[in-house]
N, C-alpha and C positions, 0 to 999 in steps of 0.2 A: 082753537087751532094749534098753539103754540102744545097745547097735552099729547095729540096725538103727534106728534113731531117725536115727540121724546120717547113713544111704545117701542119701536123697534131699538132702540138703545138699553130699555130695561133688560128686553127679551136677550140681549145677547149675553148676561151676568150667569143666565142659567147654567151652563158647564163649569163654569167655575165653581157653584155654590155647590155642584153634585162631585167634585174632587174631595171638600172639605169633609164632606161625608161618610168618605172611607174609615174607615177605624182603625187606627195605629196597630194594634193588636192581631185584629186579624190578618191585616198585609203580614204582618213576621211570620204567624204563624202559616199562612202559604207557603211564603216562599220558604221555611226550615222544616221538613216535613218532619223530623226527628219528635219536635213539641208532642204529636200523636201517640212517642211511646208513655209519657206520663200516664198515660190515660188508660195504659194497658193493668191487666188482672198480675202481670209479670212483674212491673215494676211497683206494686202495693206490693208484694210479698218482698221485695226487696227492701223496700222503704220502712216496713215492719222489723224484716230481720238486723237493717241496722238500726232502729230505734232501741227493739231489744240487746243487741250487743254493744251499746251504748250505757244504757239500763235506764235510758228515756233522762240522759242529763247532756244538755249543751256542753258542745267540747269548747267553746272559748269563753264561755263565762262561769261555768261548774252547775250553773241554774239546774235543778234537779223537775219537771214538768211532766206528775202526771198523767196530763192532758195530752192524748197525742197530737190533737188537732192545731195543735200551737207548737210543732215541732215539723221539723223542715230536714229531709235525708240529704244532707247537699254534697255536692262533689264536689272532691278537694281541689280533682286539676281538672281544669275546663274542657268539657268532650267537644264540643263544636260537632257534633254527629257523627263521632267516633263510637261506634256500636262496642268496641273492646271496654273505652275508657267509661260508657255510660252502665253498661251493666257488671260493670267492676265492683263487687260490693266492698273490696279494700279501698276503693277510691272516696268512696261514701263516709259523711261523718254527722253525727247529728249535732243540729245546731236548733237553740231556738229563734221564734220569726223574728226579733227582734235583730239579732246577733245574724241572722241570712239578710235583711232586710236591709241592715246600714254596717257593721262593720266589714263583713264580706263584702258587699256588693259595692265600697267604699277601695276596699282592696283589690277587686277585680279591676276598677274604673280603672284605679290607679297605676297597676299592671299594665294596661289596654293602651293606656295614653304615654305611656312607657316605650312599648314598646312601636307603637308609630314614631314616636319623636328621636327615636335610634335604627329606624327604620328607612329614616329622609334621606 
């Protein structure tokens, strides 16, 4: 008797357990519709042309990376879905993943938290 007491208490966990489910990744990319240009035929030709005017070497470490796939066109000053500042190919620099991964994106943090805290 005492089991069936406790059914309708499981049942009611179930919306919660379908929030957890959502995926970090794809809420951002909803709500930033901008993410969708990466994905354009437009922005590979950009990302190419500054690989090449780079000459496929990381600008903060001198890393020289045949390989394009392991090179990252990243922008220098954050578009936040500024269509001027994202297809700005002067704004672009190449970097390797390692060097977009943690020291940029280390420097962005830092920026970011920067300027909330002079923001209060």
């Amino acid at each position: 008797m005492k089991v069936k007491q406790l059914k309708p208490r499981l049942q009611g966990l179930a919306p919660r357990v379908a929030i957890l489910k959502t995926d970090h990744d794809t809420r951002r990319r909803q709500q930033q519709a901008w993410r969708k240009w990466y994905y354009t035929a437009r922005w590979k030709r950009l990302r190419w042309q500054c690989l090449e005017r780079d000459l496929f070497t990381c600008q903060l470490c001198g890393r020289i990376e045949p390989e394009a796939s392991k090179l990252v066109a990243d922008h220098k000053v954050r578009h936040l879905g500024d269509p001027a500042k994202f297809w700005n190919l002067g704004n672009l620099q190449c970097l390797c993943k390692p060097c977009h991964d943690g020291a940029k994106q280390r420097a962005e943090y830092r920026d970011t938290v920067a300027r909330r805290v002079g923001g209060l």
